[in-house]
C-alpha positions in Angstrom: 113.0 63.1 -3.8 114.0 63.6 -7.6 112.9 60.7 -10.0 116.6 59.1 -9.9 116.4 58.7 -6.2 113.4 57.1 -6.1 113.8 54.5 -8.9 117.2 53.5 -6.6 114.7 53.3 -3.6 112.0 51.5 -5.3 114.4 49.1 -7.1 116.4 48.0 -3.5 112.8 47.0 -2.4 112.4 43.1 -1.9 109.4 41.1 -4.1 106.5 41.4 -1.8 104.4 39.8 -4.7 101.8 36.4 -3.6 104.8 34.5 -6.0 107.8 36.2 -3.9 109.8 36.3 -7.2 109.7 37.9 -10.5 108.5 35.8 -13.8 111.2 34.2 -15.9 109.6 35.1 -19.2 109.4 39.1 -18.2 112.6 39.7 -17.0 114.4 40.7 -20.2 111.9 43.1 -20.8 111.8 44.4 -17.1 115.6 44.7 -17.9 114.7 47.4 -20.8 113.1 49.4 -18.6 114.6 49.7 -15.1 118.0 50.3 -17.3 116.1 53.3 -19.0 116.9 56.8 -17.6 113.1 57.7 -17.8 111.4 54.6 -16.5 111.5 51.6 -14.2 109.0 49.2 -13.1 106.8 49.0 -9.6 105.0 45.4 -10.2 104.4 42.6 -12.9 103.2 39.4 -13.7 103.9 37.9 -17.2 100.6 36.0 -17.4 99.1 33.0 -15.7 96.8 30.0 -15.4 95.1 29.2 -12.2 92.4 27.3 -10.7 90.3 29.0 -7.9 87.2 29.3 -5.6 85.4 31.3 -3.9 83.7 34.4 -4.7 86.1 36.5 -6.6 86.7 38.8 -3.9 90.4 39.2 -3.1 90.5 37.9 0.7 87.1 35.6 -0.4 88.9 33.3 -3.0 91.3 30.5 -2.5 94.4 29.4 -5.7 94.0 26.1 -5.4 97.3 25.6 -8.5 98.5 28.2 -10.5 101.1 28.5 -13.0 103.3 31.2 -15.0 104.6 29.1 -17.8 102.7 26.5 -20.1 101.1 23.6 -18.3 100.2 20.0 -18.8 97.1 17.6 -18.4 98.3 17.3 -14.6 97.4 20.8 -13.7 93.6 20.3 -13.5 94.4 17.1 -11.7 92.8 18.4 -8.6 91.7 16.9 -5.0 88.8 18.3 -3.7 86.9 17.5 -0.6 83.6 17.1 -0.1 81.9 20.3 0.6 78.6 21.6 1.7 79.0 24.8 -0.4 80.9 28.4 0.5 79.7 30.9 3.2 79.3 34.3 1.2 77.1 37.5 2.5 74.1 35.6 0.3 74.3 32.6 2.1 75.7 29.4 1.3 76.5 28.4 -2.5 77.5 25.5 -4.4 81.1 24.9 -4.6 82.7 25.9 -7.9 86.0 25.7 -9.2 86.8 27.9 -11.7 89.5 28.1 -14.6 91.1 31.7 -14.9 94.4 32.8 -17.5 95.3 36.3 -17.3 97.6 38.4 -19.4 100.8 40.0 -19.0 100.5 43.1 -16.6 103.4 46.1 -16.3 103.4 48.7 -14.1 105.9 51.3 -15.4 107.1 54.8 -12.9 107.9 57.2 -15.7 110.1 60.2 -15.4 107.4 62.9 -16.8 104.2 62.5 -18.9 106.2 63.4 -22.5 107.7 59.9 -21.3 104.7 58.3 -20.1 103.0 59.5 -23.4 105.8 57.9 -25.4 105.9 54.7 -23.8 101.8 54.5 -24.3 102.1 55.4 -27.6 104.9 52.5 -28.1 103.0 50.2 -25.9 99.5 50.6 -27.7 100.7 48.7 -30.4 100.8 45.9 -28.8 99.1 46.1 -25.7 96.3 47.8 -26.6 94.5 48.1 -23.1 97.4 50.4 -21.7 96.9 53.7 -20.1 97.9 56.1 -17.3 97.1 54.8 -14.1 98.4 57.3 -12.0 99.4 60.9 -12.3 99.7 62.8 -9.2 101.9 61.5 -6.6 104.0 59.4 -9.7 103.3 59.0 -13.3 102.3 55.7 -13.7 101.8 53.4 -17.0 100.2 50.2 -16.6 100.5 47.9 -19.8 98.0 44.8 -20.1 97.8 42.5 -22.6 94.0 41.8 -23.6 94.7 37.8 -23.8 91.7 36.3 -20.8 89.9 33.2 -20.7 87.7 31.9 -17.9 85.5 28.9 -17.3 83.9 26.9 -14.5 85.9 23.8 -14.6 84.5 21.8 -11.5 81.4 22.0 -9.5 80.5 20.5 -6.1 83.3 17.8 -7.1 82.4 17.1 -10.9 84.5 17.6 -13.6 82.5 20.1 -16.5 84.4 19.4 -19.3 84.8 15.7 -21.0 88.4 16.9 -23.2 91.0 18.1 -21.1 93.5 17.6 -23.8 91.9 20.3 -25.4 91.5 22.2 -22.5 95.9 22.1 -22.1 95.5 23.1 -25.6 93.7 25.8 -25.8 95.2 27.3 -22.5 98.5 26.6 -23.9 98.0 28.4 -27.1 97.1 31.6 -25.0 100.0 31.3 -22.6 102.1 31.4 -26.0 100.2 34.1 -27.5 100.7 36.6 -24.0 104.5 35.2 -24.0 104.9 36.7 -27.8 102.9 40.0 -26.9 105.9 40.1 -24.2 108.6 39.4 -26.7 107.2 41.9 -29.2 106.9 44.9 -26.6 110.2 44.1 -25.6 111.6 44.7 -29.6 109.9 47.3 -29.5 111.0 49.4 -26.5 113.9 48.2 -27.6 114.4 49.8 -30.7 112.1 53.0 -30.4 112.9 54.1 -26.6 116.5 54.0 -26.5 
């Protein structure tokens, strides 16, 4: 199956993300690419802020409230119930909740790796943590933004931290700063890959 056909394929697929629908704030640059002849995209997520527990293991942790865009005080407003602690393969430990923003992630199918190798040089710029992911079967590019903050915010019930004004403040300021890196990639793909 020749590139063409499979970016047709791929794009007819339906979301099968944890969300089940794409991020507002990534779509125009999402756009960019799937509208390139030498690219389109497999997955994304234009950042988030979520609160969690367990023990980091994908099938061993629970999103107890997560969000894509900016947030307010409410967001850590949080019920938890009284627990004994989590089961894990160590035995039983005490319950923490933890605070977790991650940056933008692309995941871009490229035609050939002269297109690949433009996009990362493009990409680096701003995204500075992207590479080639994959190479065999299809050439993919994975840009990541290297915005990340994480923090226990609860444990066994109680509240670790006295300001959460602050707290929406400073998560808020790195939501903007990943929304920007999107904005600035997008300009950029814009103008040097088409």
């Amino acid at each position: 199956m020749g590139f063409e056909n499979e970016k047709k394929t791929f794009l007819a697929k339906l979301d099968k993300s944890k969300k089940g629908s794409i991020d507002t704030k990534i779509i125009p640059l999402l756009t960019l690419f799937n509208e390139h002849k030498h690219y389109y995209t497999t997955s994304s997520c234009s950042g988030r802020v979520y609160l969690w527990k367990g023990t980091g293991k994908k099938n061993e942790t629970e999103w107890i409230n997560v969000s894509h865009d900016f947030i307010t005080n409410s967001f850590f407003n949080i019920r938890i119930e009284p627990e004994t602690g989590l089961k894990t393969e160590r035995g039983t430990e005490r319950a923490t909740v933890w605070l977790r923003v991650e940056p933008s992630i692309l995941h871009v199918a490229c035609r050939d790796i002269p297109s690949a190798n433009t996009l990362l040089e493009q990409a680096q710029r701003v995204y500075k943590k992207s590479c080639i992911l994959s190479a065999s079967n299809k050439i993919i590019v994975e840009l990541r933004g290297s915005e990340f903050m994480e923090m226990p915010l609860y444990n066994d019930g109680t509240l670790l931290i006295s300001d959460i004004d602050l707290l929406t403040i400073l998560v808020n300021k790195k939501m903007e700063s990943i929304f920007q890196s999107i904005e600035k990639l997008a300009a950029k793909i814009k103008k040097e890959l088409n």
